[in-house]
N, C-alpha and C positions, 0 to 999 in steps of 0.2 A: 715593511717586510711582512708578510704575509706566514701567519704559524698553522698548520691545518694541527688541530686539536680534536682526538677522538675520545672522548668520555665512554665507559661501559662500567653500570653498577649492578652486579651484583647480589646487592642486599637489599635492604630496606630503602622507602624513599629516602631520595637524599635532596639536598637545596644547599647548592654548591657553590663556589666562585673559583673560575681558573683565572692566574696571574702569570703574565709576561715582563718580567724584571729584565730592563736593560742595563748597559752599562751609562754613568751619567757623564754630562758633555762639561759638567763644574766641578766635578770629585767630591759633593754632597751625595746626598741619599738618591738612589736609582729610582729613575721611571718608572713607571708601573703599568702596565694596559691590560686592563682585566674584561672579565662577563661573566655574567651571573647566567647560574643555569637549574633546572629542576632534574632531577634524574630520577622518577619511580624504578619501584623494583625490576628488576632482571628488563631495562632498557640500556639504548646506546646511541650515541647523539657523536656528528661530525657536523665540525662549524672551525669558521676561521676567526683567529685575533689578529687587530694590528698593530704592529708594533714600528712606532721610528726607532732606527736605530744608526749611531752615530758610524761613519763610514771607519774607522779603526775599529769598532766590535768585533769580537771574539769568537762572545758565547750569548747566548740569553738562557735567563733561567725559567723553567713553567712548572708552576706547583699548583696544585688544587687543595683549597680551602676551605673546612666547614665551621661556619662560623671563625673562634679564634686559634683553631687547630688546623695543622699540615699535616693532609692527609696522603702526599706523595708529590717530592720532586725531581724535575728529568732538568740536567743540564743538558741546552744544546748547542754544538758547533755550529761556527758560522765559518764558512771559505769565503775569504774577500780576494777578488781578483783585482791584483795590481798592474796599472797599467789602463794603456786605451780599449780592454778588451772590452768585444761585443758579445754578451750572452745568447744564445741561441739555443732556445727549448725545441725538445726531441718529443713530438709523438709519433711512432713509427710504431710499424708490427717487428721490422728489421731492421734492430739497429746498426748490423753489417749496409744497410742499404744507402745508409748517410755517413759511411767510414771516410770519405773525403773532405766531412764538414772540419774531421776535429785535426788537418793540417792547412786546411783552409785559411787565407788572409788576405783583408782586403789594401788598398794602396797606404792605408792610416792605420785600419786599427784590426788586430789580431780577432781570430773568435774562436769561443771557449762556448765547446756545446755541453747539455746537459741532457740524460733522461729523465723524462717524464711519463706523468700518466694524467688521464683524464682530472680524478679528482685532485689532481694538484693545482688543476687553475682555479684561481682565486675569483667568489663571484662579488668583487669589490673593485673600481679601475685602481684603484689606488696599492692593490695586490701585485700589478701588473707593470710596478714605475721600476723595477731593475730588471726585465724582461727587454731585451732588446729585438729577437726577432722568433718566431714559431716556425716549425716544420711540421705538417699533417702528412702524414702516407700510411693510409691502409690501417686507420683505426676507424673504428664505428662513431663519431661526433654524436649519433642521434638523439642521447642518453645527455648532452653539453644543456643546461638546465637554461631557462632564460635569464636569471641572474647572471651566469657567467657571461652568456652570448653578450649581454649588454655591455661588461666591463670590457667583454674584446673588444667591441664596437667602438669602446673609449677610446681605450689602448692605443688600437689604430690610428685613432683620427691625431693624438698626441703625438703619434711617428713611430709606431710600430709595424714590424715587417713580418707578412704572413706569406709563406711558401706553402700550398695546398699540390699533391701529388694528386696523378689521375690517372690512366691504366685499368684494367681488368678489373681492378674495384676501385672505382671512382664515387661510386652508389656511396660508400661508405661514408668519406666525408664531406658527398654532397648531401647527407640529410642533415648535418645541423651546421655548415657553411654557407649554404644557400645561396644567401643575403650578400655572401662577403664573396664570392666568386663573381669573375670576369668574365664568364661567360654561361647561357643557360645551357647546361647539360641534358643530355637525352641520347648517349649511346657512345658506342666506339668507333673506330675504323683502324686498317691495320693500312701500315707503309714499309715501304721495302726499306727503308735506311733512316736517319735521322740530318743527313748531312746540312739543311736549313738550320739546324742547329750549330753545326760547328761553325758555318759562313758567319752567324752573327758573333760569334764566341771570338771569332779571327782564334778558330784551334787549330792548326795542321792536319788531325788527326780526326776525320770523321767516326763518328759510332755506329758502323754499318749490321745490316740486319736487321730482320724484320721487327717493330714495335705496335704494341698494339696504342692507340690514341685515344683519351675519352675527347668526344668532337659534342660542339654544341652551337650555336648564335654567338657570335660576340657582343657583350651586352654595350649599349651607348655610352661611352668616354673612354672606354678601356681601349687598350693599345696591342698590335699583337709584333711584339720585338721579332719573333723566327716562326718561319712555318714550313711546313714539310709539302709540296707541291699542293698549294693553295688550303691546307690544312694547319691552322695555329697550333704550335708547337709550345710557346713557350707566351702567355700573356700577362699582361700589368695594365690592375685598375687602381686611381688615388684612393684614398681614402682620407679626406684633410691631410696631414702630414704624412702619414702612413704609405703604406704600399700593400696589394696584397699581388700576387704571383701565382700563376698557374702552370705548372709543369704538364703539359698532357699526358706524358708516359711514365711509368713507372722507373722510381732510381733504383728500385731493386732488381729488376728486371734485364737480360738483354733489351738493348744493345748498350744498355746505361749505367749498367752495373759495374762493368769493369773499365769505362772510357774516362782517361786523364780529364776530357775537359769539363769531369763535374764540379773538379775543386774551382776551376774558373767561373763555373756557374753560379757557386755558393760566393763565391767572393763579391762579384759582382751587383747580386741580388740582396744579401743580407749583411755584409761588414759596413755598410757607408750608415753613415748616421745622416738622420733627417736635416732640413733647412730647419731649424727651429730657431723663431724670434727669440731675443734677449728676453723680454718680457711676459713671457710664458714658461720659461725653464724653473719655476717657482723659487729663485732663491731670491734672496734679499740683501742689499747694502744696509748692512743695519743703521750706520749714523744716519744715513737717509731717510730708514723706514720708523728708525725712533723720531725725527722730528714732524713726521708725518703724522703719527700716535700721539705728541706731544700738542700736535694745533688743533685744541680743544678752548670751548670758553672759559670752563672753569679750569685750565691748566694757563691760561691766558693773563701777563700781568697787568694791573689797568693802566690807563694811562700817564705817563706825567702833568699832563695839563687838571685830569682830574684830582692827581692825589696834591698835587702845588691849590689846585680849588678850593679843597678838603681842608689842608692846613690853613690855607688861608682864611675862610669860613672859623674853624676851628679857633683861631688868634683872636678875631674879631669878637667874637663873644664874650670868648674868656677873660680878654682885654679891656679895651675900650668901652663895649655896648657892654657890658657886668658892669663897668666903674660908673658910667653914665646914667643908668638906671637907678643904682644903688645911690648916686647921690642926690637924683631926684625925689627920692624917697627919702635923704637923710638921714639914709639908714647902712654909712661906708660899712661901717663892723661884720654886716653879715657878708661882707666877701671871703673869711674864715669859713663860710658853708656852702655860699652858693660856688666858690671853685671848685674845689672837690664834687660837690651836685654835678656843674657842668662838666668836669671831668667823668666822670664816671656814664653822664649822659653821652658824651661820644665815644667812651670805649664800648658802650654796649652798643651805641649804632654799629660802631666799626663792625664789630664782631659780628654784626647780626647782616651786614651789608657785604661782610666778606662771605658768610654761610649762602648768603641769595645770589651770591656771583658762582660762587662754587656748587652752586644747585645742594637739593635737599633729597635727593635720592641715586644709585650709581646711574653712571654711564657707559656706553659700549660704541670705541670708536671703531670703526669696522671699514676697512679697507680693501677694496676684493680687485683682483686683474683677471678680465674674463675672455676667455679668446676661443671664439667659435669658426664652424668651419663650413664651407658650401656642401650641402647635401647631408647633412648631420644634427638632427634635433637636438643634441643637448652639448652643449658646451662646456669648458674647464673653467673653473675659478679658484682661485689662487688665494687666500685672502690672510690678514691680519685682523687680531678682534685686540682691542684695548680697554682691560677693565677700567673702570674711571672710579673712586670712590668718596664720596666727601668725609667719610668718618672711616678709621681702621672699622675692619669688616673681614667676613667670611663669606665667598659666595659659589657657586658651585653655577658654571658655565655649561650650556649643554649644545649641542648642533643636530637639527634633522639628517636623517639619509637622505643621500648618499654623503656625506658630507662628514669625516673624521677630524679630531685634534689631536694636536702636536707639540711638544714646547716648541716657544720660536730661544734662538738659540741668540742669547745676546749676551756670550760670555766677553767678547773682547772689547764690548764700550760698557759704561754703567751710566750711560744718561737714561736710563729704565734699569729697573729691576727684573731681572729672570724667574722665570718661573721656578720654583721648587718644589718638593713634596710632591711629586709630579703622581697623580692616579688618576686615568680615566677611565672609565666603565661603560661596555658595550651593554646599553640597557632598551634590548627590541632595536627598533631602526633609530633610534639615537643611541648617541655617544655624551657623554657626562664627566665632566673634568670638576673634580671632587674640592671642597672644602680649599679656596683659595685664598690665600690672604692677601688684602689690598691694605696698605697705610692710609693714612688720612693724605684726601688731596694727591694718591700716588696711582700709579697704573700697573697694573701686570698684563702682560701678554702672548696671548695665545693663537700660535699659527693654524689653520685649516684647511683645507681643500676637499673637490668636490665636481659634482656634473649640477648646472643647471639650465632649465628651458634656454636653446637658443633663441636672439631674435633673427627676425629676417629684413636680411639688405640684398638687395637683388642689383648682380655689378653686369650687364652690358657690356662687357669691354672685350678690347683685343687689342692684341703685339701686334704691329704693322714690320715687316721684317723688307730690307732691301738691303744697296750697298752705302746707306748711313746707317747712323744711332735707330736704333728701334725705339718706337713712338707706342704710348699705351694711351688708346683712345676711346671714347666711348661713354655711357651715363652710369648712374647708381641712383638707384632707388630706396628708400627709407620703406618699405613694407608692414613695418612695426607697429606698436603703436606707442612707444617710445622716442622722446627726442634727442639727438645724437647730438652734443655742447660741446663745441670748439675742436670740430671731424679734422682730418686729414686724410689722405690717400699716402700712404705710403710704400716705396717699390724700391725695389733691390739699384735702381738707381736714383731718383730724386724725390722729393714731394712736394706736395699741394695741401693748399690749409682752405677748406671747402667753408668753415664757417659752422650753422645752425644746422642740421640738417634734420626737419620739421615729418612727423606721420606722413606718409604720400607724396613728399617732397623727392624731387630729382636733379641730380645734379651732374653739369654735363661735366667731363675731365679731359684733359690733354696734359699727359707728363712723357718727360724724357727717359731712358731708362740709360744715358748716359753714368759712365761712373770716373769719379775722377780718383787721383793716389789717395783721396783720404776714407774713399770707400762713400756706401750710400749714406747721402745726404741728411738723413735723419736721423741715422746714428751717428752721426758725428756732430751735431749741431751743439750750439755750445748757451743753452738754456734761451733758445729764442721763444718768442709769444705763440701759442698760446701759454705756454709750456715751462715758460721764464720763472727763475730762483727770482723770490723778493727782497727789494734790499731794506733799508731799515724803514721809506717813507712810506711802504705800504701795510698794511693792517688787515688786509682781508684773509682769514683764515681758510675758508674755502679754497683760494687760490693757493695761498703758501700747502694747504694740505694734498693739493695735488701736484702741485710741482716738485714736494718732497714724494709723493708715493709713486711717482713717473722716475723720478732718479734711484730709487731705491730700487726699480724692477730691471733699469735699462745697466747699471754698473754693476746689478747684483749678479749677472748671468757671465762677469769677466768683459761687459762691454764698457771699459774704465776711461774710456776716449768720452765717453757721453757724460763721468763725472768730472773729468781733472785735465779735461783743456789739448793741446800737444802730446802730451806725454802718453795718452790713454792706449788702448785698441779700438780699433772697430771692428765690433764685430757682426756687422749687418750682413747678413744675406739673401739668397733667392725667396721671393717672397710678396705677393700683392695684397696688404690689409684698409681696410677701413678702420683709424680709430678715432675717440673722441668718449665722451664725459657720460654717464645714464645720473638720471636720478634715480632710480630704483634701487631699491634695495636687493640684492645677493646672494649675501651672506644671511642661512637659518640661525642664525646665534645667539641665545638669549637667557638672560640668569632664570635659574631654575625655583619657582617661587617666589620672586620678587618683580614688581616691575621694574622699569628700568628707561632713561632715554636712553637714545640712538641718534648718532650720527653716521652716515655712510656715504662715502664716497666710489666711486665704480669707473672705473680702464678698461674701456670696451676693444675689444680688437675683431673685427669680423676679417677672415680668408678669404679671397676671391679669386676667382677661376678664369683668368684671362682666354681667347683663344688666341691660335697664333694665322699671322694671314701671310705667307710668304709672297713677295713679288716673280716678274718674272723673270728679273736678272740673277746676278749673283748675292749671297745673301751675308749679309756681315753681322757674326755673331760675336758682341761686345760682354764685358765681364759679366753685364747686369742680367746675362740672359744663362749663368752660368750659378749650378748649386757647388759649392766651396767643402772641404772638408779637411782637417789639418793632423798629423800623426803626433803633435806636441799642443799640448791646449795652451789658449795665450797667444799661440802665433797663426796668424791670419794670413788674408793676402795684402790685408789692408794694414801694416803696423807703424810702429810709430819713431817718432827721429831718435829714439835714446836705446833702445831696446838691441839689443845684441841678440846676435844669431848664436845658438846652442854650439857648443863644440861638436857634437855627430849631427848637426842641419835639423834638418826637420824635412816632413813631402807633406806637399799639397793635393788633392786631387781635386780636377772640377769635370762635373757632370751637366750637361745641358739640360734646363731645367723640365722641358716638357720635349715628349720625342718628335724629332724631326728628319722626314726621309728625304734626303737629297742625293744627287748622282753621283759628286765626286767632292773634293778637298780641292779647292784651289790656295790659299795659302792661310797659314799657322804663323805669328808671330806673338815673340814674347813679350811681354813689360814691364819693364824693371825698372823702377825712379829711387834712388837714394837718401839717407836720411842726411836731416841739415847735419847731424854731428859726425857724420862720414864725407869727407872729401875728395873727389877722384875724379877725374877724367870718364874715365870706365872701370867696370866692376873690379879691380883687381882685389882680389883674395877671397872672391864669389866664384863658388862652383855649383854650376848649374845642370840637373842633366834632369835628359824626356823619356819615359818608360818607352820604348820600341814593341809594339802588340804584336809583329812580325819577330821579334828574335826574341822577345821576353826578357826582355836586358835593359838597362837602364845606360844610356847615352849620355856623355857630355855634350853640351852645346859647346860649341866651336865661336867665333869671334863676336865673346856675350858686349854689349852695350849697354849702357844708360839709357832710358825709353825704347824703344820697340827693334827687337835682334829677332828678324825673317829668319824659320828654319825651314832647311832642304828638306825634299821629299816629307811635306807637310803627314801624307794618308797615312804613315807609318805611325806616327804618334796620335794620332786620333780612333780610340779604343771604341767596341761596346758601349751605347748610349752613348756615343759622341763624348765619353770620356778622353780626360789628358792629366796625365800625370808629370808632377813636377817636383826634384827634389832641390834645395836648395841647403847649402853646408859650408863652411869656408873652409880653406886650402893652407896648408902650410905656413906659407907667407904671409897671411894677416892673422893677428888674433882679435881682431874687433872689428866684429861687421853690421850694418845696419842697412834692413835693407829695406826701404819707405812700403812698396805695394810690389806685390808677384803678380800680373794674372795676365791671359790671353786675348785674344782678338781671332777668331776661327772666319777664313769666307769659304763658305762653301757654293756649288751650283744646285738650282733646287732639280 
């Protein structure tokens, strides 16, 4: 959470420290995130602190301290929004002009906008992780620092949504947007109506009258969803996960200012939450990610055969070869000194053989999941640092920019110790986590995140689209100069295990993007190679420390199908990655003053940018071609055979992942497969119904099925960006329902 912080002194120089006291997530002593600062006389300093803060927080507290005196503190509230809402920042000139946003909702989850202003955006991405989407209209951006610009830049690529307005002052926030617009501006043009807009809206109700339009190039990838008689009205370029949107006309403005179909607009464009992998949403299965921190050498116990060695050695001496020598000598009596001698000669070996196993200064096991994106130099990483110490110790942890720390929150297992006494200090572009204590032989651990250099993998590829399964074809390049260790391809339908994939190396691929009830194939896999839990015959830490830091990312994000068999979720969706192993190191993290080894292991995940190739018949779009989004978290389209449906249901919505213009709807069928612990025929006590974009009512399905139930008059349910909405609830008459996989099968004509 991001505190904007404005110091102004007054008096004398001063040399200051402001504190951000949280609330703690163990009911010990609170978190602390401070920064030190200088303040001469009659000056004034704005800067941001970051603070994690536990999602039931309140309040935080910010004091400024000199030296061991409080010199002034401000409690602040915090509003936590309950519930699926989607936050949506307000920079407008008129906030009457975005009065649609705040009864706005999309098919899952509610949005709650807010005002803003310029200097409230945070120039840190990590300011930006409870911001779910932005609105610009008719503020000056040009003043937007490049600190900030860059964290947007973050933001975006992570799945944030930016709506830029355009109209009579367009100028405005094309001077510090630029970069982030879909198209190159250079003027206006005026049109007699907007009605290309409502056709794509499917609104009744055109916004008739004159608008003015900021008109420009479309720039290369960007999409133009509505246009006003060959004039883009309304465009979308990706940005990694993100989106950014261009309204040409102003919403404050006739003909848009009073026309019903803006709230459909906002809904549409900013309530859906991005495709985001499991293994980028930064949380953590902790028993996973503690035995990942744990497969260390010196946390590593030796073996049986060595210490059965050891004793045995040990016996032999003290026994036999002491009594044998001693009586060659004729001298039995001093076995009263040389036992004890020999004894005391293998307690100090041990001792001295256990300190060179456990190394002779700390360690830092550093764990990062990095996941970069086509057309984006710098990538997220996600990381885990594990102090290592061989003697109780004090050591103070520090991380370069961009790059803050955080406690990792491991109140509910205690195979690690939690961090306490929690203070770290913004000191210049590092961050410093203060005076840590490590026991002898133990770990503490400390979570981090960050942007670093992306590399580059250059993917070739394309959707082959007809009336089967879509086929993703094509090569991938290794451009880096990094080796990619035990790659995969993995896709919203199956994967491929590519192997080494070496500097220069290319590798050609052919996958299905079929999907079957248990959803894509990689997250539901149940610890196959490379990937596989080790069972007790293996010893290679390396490998156990990645196959615990791959379970730890894949069941941390709620995808509990990838840890615990049947019973989990999957929660795979739309998505084309490359991943696989770096040796490289990531994570800046390193004890402050001391050396230190390192170990690091790194979960590369690269985005890649499919095109799409449609044929010339009809075209059959299968789940795996579809982005998923759910109004209840937990439930998928993919769930599992135990899991019961909510008493008020749940809705699903799926969006086609990349836009695609075809001429008509040829047919919509449903898929419905049951779980083994539900028994039926057909769905009885499933109630099924399809949002109607024609009457804006939500329909029951009529004579529902097991596996695939054709609906009539398909083009009714088929919305805006080839949206379809689907609610699923049970009925009266059953109270226990399970229902295996929800999704569609759409054919359209191109």
């Amino acid at each position: 959470m991001p505190v904007r912080i404005t110091a102004e002194n007054k008096g004398p120089d001063l040399n200051a420290r402001v504190q951000v006291s949280v609330p703690s997530t163990t009911g010990g002593s609170n978190p602390v995130y401070a920064a030190d600062l200088s303040l001469p006389a009659t000056s004034r300093k704005e800067f941001f602190i970051y603070a994690y803060t536990p999602s039931y927080a309140q309040q935080v507290t910010v004091s400024l301290w000199a030296g061991d005196r409080v010199l002034q503190t401000i409690p602040l509230r915090i509003s936590c929004l309950a519930g699926p809402y989607q936050l949506v920042g307000l920079l407008v000139d008129d906030p009457a002009s975005v009065a649609p946003l705040v009864v706005a909702a999309g098919s899952t989850n509610p949005i709650h906008a807010t005002l803003l202003q310029l200097a409230d955006l945070p120039d840190r991405a990590q300011g930006w992780e409870g911001l779910d989407a932005l609105v610009v209209s008719g503020v000056d951006m040009g003043n937007l620092s490049g600190e900030k610009r860059t964290a947007m830049h973050t933001w975006l690529a992570r799945g944030g949504r930016l709506m830029i307005a355009g109209g009579p002052k367009w100028q405005l926030a094309a001077g510090g947007l630029k970069d982030f617009l879909p198209l190159d501006l250079n003027g206006t043009r005026s049109v007699g109506s907007l009605s290309g807009l409502s056709t794509y809206l499917r609104e009744p109700q055109a916004p008739l009258g004159d608008a003015i339009l900021a008109v420009g190039p479309v720039r290369p990838g960007a999409s133009v969803l509505a246009d006003q008689d060959g004039t883009p009205v309304l465009v979308q370029q990706q940005i990694g996960l993100g989106m950014v949107y261009f309204l040409a006309a102003d919403p404050g403005l006739q003909p848009l200012s009073q026309w019903p179909g803006m709230q459909k607009l906002y809904s549409l464009t900013l309530a859906e939450r991005p495709a985001q992998p499991p293994w980028a949403s930064g949380a953590w299965n902790t028993p996973s990610a503690n035995r990942a921190l744990a497969s260390l050498p010196g946390l590593a116990l030796p073996s049986a055969g060595i210490i059965f060695f050891l004793l045995g050695v040990y016996v032999l001496i003290v026994g036999p070869l002491n009594y044998f020598i001693l009586r060659r000598l004729k001298r039995p009596e001093l076995s009263w000194l040389t036992i004890p001698a020999l004894i005391m000669v293998f307690t100090v070996a041990a001792y001295v053989s256990g300190a060179w196993v456990r190394g002779i200064q700390p360690a830092l096991n550093r764990l990062s999941v990095v996941q970069a994106w086509p057309g984006v130099d710098q990538a997220w990483a996600n990381g885990l640092v594990g102090i290592y110490s061989p003697g109780r110790d004090k050591y103070s942890l520090q991380s370069a920019d961009p790059f803050l720390l955080h406690p990792f929150d491991n109140t509910s297992y205690s195979t690690l110790p939690t961090a306490a006494n929690w203070l770290s200090v913004q000191q210049g572009s590092n961050t410093v986590y203060t005076d840590v204590l490590v026991e002898s032989g133990a770990l503490q651990t400390v979570t981090l995140s960050g942007s670093t250099p992306a590399l580059s993998f250059i993917g070739d590829l394309s959707i082959e689209l007809g009336n089967q399964d879509a086929i993703l074809v094509g090569q991938i390049t290794n451009a880096s100069n990094q080796t990619l260790h035990d790659a995969s391809l993995v896709t919203s339908g199956n994967y491929a295990e590519l192997g080494t994939i070496a500097p220069g190396e290319t590798k050609q691929v052919r996958v299905s993007l079929a999907v079957g009830h248990s959803g894509p194939s990689f997250y539901s896999r149940q610890y196959a190679s490379p990937y596989s839990a080790l069972g007790p015959q293996k010893t290679d830490l390396t490998a156990a420390r990645q196959a615990a830091l791959l379970e730890a990312v894949m069941a941390g994000a709620g995808n509990s199908y990838y840890s615990s068999g049947s019973r989990g979720q999957n929660e795979g969706n739309w998505g084309i990655f490359l991943v696989g192993w770096l040796d490289q190191a990531v994570l800046p993290a390193s004890l402050q003053g001391r050396s230190n080894d390192a170990v690091d292991t790194t979960f590369y995940a690269a985005m890649l940018s499919p095109t799409f190739k449609a044929g010339a018949g009809p075209l059959r779009i299968g789940p795996g071609l579809f982005i998923w989004d759910t109004s209840v978290p937990n439930y998928s389209p993919y769930g599992n055979d135990y899991q019961e449906m909510p008493t008020d249901g749940y809705a699903l919505s799926f969006r086609l992942a990349a836009p695609l213009h075809y001429s008509a709807v040829k047919s919509l069928s449903l898929n419905l497969a049951q779980g083994t612990g539900y028994s039926s025929s057909t769905p009885k006590g499933v109630e099924a119904s399809l949002w109607d974009w024609d009457k804006a009512a939500w329909v029951r399905v009529q004579h529902l099925v097991w596996g695939n139930t054709n609906i009539p008059n398909p083009a009714r349910y088929v919305g805006p960006g080839t949206e379809i909405r689907l609610k699923l609830a049970p009925d009266a008459s059953q109270s226990a329902v399970q229902v295996r996989a929800s999704t569609f099968t759409l054919v359209v004509d191109p």
